[in-house]
Every structure is written in structure tokens, then in C-alpha cells.
ROROTI-151712 format. One record per residue: x, y, z negated of N, C-alpha, C in turn. Coordinates in steps of 0.001 Angstrom, whole numbers, plus 500000, padded with zeros to 6 digits. Atoms other than C-alpha are relative to their C-alpha. Layout:
# residues N
XYZXYZXYZ ...
***
This chain:
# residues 397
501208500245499225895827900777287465500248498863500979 500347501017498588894891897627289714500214500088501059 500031499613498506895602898071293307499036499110500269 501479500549499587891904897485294553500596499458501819 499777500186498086892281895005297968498437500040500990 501145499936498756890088895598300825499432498716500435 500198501504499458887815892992302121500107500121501514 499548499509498348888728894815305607500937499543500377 498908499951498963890743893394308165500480501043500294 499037498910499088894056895399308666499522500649501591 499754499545498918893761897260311558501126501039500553 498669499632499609895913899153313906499395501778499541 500419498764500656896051903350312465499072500345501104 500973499542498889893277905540314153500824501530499588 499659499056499738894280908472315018499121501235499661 501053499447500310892390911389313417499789500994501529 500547499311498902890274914202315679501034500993500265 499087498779499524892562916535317479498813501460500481 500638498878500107891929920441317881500965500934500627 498946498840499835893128923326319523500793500339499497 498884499670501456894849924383316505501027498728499899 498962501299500430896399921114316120501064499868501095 497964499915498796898441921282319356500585501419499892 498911498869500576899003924446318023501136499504499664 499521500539500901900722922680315043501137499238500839 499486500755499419902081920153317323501581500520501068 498683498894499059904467923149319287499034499615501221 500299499756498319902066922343322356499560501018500422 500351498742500038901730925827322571500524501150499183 499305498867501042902843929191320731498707501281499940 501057498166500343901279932298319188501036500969499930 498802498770500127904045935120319998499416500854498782 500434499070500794901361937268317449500342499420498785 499710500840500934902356934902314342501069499360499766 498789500736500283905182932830314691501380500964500125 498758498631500199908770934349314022501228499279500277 499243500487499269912031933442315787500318498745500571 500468501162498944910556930932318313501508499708500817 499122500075499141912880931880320545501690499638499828 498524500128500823916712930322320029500937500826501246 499122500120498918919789931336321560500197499391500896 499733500646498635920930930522325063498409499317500569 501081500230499718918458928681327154499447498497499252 500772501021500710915970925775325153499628499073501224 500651500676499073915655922570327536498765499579500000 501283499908500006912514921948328705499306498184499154 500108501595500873910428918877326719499273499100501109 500276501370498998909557917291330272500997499524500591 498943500674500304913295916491330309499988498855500030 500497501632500792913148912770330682501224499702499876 498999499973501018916944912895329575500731500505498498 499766499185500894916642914326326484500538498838498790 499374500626500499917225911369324829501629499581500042 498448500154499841920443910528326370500562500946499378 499544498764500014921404913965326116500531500177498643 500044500172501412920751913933322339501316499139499294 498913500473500686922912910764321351501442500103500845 499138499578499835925472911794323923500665500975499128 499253499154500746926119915045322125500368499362498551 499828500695501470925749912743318544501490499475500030 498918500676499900928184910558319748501801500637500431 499190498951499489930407913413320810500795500533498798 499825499101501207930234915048317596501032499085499198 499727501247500735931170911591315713499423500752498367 500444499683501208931655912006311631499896501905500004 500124498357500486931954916023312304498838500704499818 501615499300500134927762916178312270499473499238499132 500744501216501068925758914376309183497923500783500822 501578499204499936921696915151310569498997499109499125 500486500699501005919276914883308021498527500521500155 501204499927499827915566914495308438499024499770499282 501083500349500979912603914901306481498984499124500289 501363500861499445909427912766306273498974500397500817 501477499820499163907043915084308282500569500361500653 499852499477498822909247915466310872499736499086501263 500569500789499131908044914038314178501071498680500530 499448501148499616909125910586315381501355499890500527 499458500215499151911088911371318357501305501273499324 498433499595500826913624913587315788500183499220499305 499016500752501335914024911426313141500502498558500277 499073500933499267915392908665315293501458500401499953 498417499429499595918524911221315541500161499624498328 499739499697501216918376911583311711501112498869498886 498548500802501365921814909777309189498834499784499259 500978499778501256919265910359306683498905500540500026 501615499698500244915679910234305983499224500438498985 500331499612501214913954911723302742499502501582499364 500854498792500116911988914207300875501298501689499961 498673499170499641914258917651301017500897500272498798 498907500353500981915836917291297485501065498943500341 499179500962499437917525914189298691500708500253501143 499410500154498568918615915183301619501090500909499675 498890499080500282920249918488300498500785498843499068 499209500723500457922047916078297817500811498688500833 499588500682499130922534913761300951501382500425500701 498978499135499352924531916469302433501167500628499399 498716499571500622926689917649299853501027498493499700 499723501460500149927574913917299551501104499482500697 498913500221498710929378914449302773500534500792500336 498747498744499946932268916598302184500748499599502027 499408499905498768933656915447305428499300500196501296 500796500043499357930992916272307343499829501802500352 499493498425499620932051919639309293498352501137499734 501331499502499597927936920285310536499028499492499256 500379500363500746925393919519308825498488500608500694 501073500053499380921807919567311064498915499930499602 501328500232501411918735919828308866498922500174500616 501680499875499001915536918815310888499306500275498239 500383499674501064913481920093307879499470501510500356 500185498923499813912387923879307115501157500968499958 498527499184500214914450926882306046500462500153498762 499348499930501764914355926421302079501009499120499835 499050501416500390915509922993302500501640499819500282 498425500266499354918546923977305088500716501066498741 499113499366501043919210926934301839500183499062498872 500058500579501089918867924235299396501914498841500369 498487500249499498921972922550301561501308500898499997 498740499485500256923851925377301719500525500162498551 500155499664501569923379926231297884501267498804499537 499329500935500749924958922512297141501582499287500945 499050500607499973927187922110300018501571500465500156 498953499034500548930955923201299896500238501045501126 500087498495499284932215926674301886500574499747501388 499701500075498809933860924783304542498876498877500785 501136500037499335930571922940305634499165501441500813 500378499540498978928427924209308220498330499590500163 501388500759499883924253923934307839499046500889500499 500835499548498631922145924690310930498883499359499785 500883500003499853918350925050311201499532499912501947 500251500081498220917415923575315376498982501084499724 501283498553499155914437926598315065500017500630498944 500593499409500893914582929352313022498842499869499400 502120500380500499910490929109312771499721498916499656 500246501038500874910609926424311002500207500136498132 500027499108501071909415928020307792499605499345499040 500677500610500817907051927282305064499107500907499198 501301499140500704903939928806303814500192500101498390 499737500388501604904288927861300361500604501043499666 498854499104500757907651929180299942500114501949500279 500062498252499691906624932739301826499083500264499353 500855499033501122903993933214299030500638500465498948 499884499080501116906263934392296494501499500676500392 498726498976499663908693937224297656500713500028498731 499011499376500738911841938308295764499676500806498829 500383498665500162910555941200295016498582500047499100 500904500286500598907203939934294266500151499313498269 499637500596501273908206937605291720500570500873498434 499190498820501193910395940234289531498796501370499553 500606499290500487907559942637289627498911499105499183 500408500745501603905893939730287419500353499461499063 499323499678501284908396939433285683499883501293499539 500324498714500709908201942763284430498870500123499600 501774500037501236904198942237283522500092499606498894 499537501118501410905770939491281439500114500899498962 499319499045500856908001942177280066498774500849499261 501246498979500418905175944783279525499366499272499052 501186501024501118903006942191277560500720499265498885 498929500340501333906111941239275260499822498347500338 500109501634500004905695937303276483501637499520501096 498695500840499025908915937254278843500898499212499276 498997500922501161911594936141275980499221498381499973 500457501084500349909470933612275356499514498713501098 499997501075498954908832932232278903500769499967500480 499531501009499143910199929658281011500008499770501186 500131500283498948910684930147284555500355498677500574 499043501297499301910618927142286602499120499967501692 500432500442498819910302926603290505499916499072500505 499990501082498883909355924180293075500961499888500537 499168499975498727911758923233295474499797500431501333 500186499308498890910067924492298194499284501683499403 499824498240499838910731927935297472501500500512500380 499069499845498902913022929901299060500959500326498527 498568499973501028917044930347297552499756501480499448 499757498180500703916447934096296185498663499709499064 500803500084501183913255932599294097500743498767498637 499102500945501089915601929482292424501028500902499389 498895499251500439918225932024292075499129501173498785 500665499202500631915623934431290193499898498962498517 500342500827500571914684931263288366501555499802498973 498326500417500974918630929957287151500578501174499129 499727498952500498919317933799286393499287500290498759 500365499164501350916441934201283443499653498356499239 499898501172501472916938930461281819499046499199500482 501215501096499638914541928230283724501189499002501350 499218501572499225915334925241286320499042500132501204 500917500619498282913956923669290030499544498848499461 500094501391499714912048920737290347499255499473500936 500258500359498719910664918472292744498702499218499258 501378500725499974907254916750293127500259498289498522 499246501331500911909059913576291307500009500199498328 499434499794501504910515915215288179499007501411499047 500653499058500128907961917889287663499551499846498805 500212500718501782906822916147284037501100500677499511 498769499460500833910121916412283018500713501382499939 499370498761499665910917919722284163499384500776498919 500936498943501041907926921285281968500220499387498488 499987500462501319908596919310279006501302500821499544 498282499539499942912360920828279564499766501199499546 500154498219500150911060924283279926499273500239498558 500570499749501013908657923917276878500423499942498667 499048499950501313911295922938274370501170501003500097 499421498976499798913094926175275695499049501260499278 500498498612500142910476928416275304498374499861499677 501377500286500379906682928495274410499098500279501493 500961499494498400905001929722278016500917499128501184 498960500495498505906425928143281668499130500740501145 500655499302498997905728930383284478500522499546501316 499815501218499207905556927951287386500002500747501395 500068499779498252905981928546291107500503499289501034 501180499351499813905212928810293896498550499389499787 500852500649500095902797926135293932499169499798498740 500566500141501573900037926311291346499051498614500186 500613501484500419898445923146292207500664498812499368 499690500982500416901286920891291732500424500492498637 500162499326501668901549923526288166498889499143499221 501382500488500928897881922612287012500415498657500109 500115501621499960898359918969288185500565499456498675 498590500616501067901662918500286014499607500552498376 500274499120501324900188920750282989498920499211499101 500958500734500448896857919208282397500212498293500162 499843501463499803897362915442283764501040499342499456 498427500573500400901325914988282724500107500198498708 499352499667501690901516917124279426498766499994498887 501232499662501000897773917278278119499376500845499650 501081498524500287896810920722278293498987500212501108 502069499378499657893444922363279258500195501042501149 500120499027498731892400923867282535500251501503499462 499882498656500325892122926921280161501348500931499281 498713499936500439895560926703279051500865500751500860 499133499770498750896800927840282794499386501302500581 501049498849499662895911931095284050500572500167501214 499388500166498784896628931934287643500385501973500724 499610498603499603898834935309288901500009500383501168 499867499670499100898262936687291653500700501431500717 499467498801500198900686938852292940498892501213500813 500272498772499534898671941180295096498404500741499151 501110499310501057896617942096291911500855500813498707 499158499070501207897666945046289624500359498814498753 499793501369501060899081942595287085499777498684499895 500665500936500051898286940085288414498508499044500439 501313500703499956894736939830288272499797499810498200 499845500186501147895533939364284540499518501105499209 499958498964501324894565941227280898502040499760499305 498381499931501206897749941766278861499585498353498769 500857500920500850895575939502276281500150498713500791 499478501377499388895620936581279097501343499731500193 498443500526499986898897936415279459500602499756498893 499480500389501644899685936338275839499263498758499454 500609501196500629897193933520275253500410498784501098 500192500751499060898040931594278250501183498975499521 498602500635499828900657928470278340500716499182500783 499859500344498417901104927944281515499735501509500871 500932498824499144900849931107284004500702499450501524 500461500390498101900605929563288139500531501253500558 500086498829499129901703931687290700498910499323500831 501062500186498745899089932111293755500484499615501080 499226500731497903900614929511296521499292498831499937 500855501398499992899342926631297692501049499162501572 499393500704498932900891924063300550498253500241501352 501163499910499067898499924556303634499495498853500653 500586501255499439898381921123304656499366499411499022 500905500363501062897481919715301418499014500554499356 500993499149500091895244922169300725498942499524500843 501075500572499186892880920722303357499322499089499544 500513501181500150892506917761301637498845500452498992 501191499667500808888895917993299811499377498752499026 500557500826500657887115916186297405498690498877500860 501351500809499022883979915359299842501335499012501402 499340501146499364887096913486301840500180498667499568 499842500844500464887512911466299191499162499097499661 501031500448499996884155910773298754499442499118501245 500345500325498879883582909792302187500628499030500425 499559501693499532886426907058303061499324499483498845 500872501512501125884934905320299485498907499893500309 501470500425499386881654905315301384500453499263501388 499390500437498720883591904342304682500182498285499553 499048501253500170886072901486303271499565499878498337 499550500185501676884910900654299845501169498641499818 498402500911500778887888898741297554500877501039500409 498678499424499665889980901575299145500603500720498912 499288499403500620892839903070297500500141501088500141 500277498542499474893242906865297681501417500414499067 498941499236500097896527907962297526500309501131500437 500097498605499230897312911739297821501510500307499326 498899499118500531900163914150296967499592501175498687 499902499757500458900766915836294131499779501819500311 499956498783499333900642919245295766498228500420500722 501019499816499904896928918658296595499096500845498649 501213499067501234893872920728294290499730498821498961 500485500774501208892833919356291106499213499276499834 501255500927499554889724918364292419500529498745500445 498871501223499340891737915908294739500312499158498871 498806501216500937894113914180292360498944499514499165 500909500625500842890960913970289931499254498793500459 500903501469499672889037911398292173501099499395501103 498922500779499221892389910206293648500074498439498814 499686500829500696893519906523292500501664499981499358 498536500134500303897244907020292639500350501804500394 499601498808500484899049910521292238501697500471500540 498693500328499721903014910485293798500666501175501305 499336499020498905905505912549295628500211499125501315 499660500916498722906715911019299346500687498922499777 499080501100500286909001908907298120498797498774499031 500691500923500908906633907325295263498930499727501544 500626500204499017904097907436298615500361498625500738 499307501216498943906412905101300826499944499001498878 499911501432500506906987902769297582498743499868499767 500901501072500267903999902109296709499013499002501299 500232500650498687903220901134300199500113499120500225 498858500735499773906294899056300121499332498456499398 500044501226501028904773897044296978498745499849500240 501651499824499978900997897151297868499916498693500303 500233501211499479899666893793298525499262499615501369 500674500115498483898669892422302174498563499502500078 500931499659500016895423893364303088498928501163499302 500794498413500907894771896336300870500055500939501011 500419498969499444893273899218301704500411501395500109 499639498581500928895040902904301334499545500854501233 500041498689499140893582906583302436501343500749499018 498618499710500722896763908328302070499374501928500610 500171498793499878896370912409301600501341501078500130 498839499445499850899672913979302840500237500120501335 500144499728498924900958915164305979500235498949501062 499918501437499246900446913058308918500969499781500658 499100500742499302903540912165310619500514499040498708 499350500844500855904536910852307213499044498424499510 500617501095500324901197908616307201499986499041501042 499781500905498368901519907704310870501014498522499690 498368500956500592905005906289309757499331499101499017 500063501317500222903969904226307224498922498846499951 500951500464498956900728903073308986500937498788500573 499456500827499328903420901370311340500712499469499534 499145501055500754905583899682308912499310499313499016 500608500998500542902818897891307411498561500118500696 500963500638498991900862896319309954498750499384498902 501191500783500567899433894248307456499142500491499044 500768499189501175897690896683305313498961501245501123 500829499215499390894643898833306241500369501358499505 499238498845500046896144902614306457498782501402500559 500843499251499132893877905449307150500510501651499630 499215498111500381894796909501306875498817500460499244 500963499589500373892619911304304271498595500854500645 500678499469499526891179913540306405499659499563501368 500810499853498607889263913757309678500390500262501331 499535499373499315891027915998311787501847499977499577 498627499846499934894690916176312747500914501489498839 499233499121501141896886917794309558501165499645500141 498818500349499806900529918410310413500538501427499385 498850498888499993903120920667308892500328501117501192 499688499239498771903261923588311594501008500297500376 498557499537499562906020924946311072501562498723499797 499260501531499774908175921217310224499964499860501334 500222500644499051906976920728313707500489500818500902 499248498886498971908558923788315495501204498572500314 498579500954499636911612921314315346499520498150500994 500528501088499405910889919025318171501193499669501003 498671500835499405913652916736320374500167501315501109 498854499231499189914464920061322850500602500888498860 499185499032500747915532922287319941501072499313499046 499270500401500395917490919439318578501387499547500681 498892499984498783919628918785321710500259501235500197 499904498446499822919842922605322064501414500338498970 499071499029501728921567922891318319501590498542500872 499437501289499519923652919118319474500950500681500527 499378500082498958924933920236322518500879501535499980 499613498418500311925641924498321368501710499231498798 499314500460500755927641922298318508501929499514500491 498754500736499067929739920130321333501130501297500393 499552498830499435930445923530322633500477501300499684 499603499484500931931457924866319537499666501354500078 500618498766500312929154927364319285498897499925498840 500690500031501429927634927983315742498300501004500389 501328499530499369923775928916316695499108499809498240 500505500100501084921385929400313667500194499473498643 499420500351501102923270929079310877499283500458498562 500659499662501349922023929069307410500416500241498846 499209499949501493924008930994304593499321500764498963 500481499324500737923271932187301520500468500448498796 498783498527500877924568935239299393500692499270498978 498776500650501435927253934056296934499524499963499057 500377499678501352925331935413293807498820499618500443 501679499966499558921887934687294938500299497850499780 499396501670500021923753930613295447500394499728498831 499489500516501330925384930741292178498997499938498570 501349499915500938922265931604290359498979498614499886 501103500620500021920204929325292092500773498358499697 499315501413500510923241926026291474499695500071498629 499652500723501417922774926302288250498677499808499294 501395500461499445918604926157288649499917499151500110 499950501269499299919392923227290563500672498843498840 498855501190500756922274921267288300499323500289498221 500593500027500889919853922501285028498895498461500487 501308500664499839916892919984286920501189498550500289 499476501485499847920058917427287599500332499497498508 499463500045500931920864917552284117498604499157499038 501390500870500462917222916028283160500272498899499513 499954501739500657916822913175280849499435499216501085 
***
């Protein structure tokens, strides 16, 4: 496809509408009734600190090579200045095992991503989450527990042999480990084509999770099958929600998750900047609804996001549909391109955003002081299940 240019003068980003909720999102505020271990060890400096910076690369510089910190794309500005490494959370965990000599290992990110580090990195590393509550919706829609009792529907309906578990990466280490244990793989927004083509010359069905949007996306748009091809499980339905009969005809079966930020993004958004900015481009994430990606122009994980940014030509136009610190960002590294956020209102990762510059000097400075504070391990067999999940999706043509 063409990259359509704008006849709009670049301008500087606008900032979408802010909302109560959004300084929720933002940590300017807490919900003790909702959120879950806010509180860290020892005492958390305060964020009107106006040494927190020092403070920060003091303890960095303290640490030297004995800390690698590795930061994702929707984490806020004033952390990922600290961050060795920048990138979506497959890369980063592979960032981190990268660096055997690297005692600590600091993962501004959630809590799949800091298990997806421990999973790959070796037993005398060390990989700390700055806020417990830094979670992920997604990955808390499909329990342990949950998952295996659909496996067993499988079973009941005689279709398990024949399917193909495969997970997202943002699910937690006891659903990859479920996954590596009955013959399926991980994959990431990137390789997600290849993952199902992988699973389908394994087995005739792929039972995808958690995310069933970036499922349908990759099923119908990547491989060629039919909305009716995909059926969607929900665990808190006797079976599902399913006949025995749908599940045997199905070839594709979705779990019921969705990302909560991309989920916002709507079709009447998309409709609305091409009435705003016509020539614009409409770039979204892969993790958005079907609707979405259908009247999207371009289709890409974060990484494909930033390049095509990179290569766009000066003066084009892009609404970009993904979370906003990651559009903010590259808003400001291309001045010369018109940048706008899909939506309206302020959309940020909530819980990415628990991790803000006092809980990163907190973990820093507990570190200097050789005190191990929120550490992130995970069960031996539950890790060995889910490496070989993982090193099945490295093993990809």
C-alpha cells in the first residue's frame, strides 16, 4: 500500500482530553478497592522529590554492570531515560538473558514480562518488578486453572489430540508453561502468522490465547479463514459458551481476553480523523477489534509501529491506535510528520504506569543496599515447560 501524504502542515502532537480516570491511569491517584500490591517495601519517595533524578543515576552509577534496566514502549518518559534497553517485552526478556553478567536485572514493564525474564534468564540472575501492581488485564483473563478446565472440554468433545495450543506473550508464565507442556508454542504480535501456520501443520484446530482479537486478526487476515471459522470460549460459560458440535467444527477456538487499551479504539475513531485529516494514514495495533484493523491502513506490532514511522515520508499524515506514551514518543522524534493519537481521550496502560520514577529509585537504591525487594521467580517446572513454549516460537522459520 501507498503511504497517502497529508496536504497538512506538520504540527506539534495535541494532547488528547484528559479524565478523572486517566490520572487514575497516570498513578495520580489510587483505588485501594482495585489495585493490588500498591504498596512496596520500606518507605516509597515522594514524586515531589526534585532529586529524584540524581538519586536515580546515582544509585545506576553505583550499581555499574551489576544492573541491566530494561524498559518497555508504554512506559512513561521520565523511566525510560533510566532504561539499557528499550523494546516491546519479547526483546527485552531476550535483552536480558543476553546479559549473563548482569547480577540485577530491573524490568520497568509488567509482571508477565519480568516472568518472561526470569523463564530465559540464568539462576544466578536476579529480575525485579519496581511495583508489584504493575499487572496486565489481558494476561489476568485466563487463569491456570481456567485454561485446563478448557482443556478438558477439548477432551470431552474428542478435539484435544488434534489441537494446537498457542499463547500470546502477554500471558502469564503458568499459561506458556500450560501451552509448552501439551505441544503448542508463544508468540508475539510480530510472529503471530508464523506461529499459526506452525501450529496448523501440527495439528488441525489452534486454540489461541489470551487475546482473541490479535487470534481473529491473524486467522482471517494472515491465513484466510472465515469469521465463522473462529469460535470464541468463554471461560465463565459451562463449556464455554460452546455446543460440543462447535467445537468440533471450529478451526480456530479464541479465548475471551482482550487488551483494555486497545480495546477502546473504535471504528467511528477511525472514521472521524479521515473526516478530520483526510490523506491520513491509520495505523493501529494488532491487538485492536476486527472492526479496527478492517478500516485501518497499516496493521503492525510496536516495533513495525516505530519503523514505519522511521520510513514514512516528510509531511505525511499518521493516526496511530496504540497506547499513548508510545505515540507521544514517536510524535517527538518526527517533528516533521503530522502525528495524532487515534482516539479522543487520554488511553494509557494503567497498570505499565504504576511504575513511575519514585518506585524506580526505591527498587535502585533497596539494590545499592543490597536488599532484594520484589523479586520475580518462577517455579522450576512451570519455567521449564514454558522455555520450551518460548525456544519452540524461537525455532520459527
Amino acid at each position: 500500500m501507498t503511504i497517502a501524504e497529508s496536504p497538512v502542515t506538520p504540527t506539534a502532537f495535541s494532547e488528547p482530553s484528559s479524565t478523572p480516570l486517566a490520572l487514575l491511569l497516570l498513578g495520580r491517584g489510587s483505588d485501594p478497592e482495585s489495585e493490588r500490591g500498591v504498596d512496596c517495601p520500606g518507605e516509597l519517595p515522594p514524586a515531589s522529590d526534585p532529586d529524584l533524578v540524581a538519586r536515580a543515576l546515582a544509585a545506576k552509577a553505583t550499581l555499574g554492570s551489576r544492573v541491566f534496566v530494561l524498559g518497555h514502549h508504554y512506559q512513561r518518559d521520565e523511566v525510560i531515560q533510566f532504561a539499557d534497553v528499550t523494546g516491546d517485552s519479547f526483546k527485552l526478556a531476550r535483552e536480558a538473558a543476553a546479559r549473563p553478567e548482569a547480577e540485577f536485572i530491573v524490568f520497568c514493564g509488567v509482571h508477565f514480562m519480568a516472568e518472561s525474564a526470569d523463564i530465559l534468564t540464568s539462576d544466578s540472575q536476579t529480575v525485579v518488578l519496581p511495583d508489584l501492581a504493575a499487572g496486565c488485564s489481558m494476561a489476568d483473563m485466563a487463569s491456570d486453572q481456567q485454561v485446563r478446565e478448557a482443556w478438558a472440554a477439548l477432551e470431552a468433545a474428542g478435539v484435544a489430540a488434534d489441537t494446537i495450543p498457542v499463547t500470546y506473550m502477554n500471558s502469564s508464565a503458568a499459561i506458556k508453561g500450560f501451552t509448552g507442556e501439551h505441544g503448542g508454542l508463544v508468540c508475539t504480535s510480530s510472529n503471530a502468522e508464523r506461529a499459526l501456520r506452525w501450529a496448523f501443520e501440527q495439528g488441525t484446530k489452534v486454540f489461541f490465547l489470551p487475546d482473541e482479537h490479535l487470534g481473529r486478526n491473524t486467522a482471517v487476515r494472515e491465513l484466510g479463514l472465515t469469521l465463522e471459522d473462529c469460535v470464541l470460549y468463554n471461560p465463565w460459560k459451562p463449556n464455554g459458551g460452546l455446543t460440543v458440535e462447535q467445537l468440533r467444527n471450529a478451526k480456530v477456538i479464541l479465548w475471551r481476553g482482550h487488551c483494555s487499551v486497545h480495546g477502546r479504539f473504535s471504528p467511528e475513531n477511525v472514521d472521524d480523523v479521515r473526516a478530520r485529516i483526510p490523506g491520513i494514514n491509520v495505523l493501529v495495533h494488532p491487538e485492536c477489534t476486527y472492526e479496527v484493523v478492517e478500516k485501518a491502513d497499516y496493521v503492525g506490532s510496536t516495533e513495525y509501529i516505530i519503523r514505519m514511522l522511521d520510513q514514512a515520508p516528510a509531511g505525511s499524515a499518521w493516526a496511530i491506535g496504540t497506547e499513548l506514551n508510545l505515540v507521544r514518543r514517536v510524535a517527538a522524534a518526527h517533528p516533521d510528520k503530522r502525528v495524532v493519537f487515534l482516539e479522543k481521550t487520554v488511553c494509557y496502560c494503567s497498570t505499565m504506569n504504576r511504575i513511575d520514577l519514585p518506585h524506580l529509585v526505591h527498587q535502585l537504591e533497596a539494590l545499592v543496599r543490597g536488599d532484594v525487594i520484589n523479586q520475580i521467580h518462577v517455579d522450576p517446572i512451570v519455567a521449564a515447560h514454558a522455555r520450551t513454549a518460548l525456544e519452540r516460537m524461537l525455532a520459527l522459520p
